[in-house]
C-alpha positions, 0 to 999 in steps of 0.5 A: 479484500478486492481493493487490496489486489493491486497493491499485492500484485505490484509488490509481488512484482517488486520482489519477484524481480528483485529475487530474479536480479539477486540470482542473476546478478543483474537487476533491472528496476522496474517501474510501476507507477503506483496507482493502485497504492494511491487509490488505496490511501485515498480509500483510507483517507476519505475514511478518515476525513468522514470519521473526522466528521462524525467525530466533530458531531459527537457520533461515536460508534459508526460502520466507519470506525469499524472498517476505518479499524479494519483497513487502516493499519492493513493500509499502513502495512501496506505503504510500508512493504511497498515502499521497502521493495520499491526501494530495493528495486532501485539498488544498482548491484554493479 
């Protein structure tokens, strides 16, 4: 999913500077800031809070169930191996 290219281009530029510092010996942390993973959990949360909604109402088979099944746990994996090299960034190898 185009929504999803951001946050995979970051990640990879997480882990490609991570395997270049590992190899040389000298990590330098980049920095990004994080806007395209904002954006993705505010797409999953907007998806929530409608499904809330139809909830409440007593509608129980939507399109947004469906996708909220499709991108959720996408989204959460997501979050969590960002976080994972977004931390490994930061390690000080000296």
């Amino acid at each position: 999913s185009p929504a999803f290219e951001p946050v995979v281009k970051e990640t990879i530029g997480y882990f490609t500077n991570i395997i270049e510092g590992l190899e040389t010996n000298d990590l330098k942390p980049i920095i990004f800031e994080k806007h395209s993973l904002r954006a993705l959990n505010a797409h999953a949360e907007i998806l929530m809070e409608k499904r809330k909604q139809e909830i409440e109402e007593g509608v129980i088979e939507t399109t947004t169930k469906d996708l909220l099944i499709q991108t959720k746990p996408i989204t959460d994996q997501f979050n969590y191996i960002y976080s994972i090299a977004d931390d490994i960034n930061k390690i000080d190898l000296t």
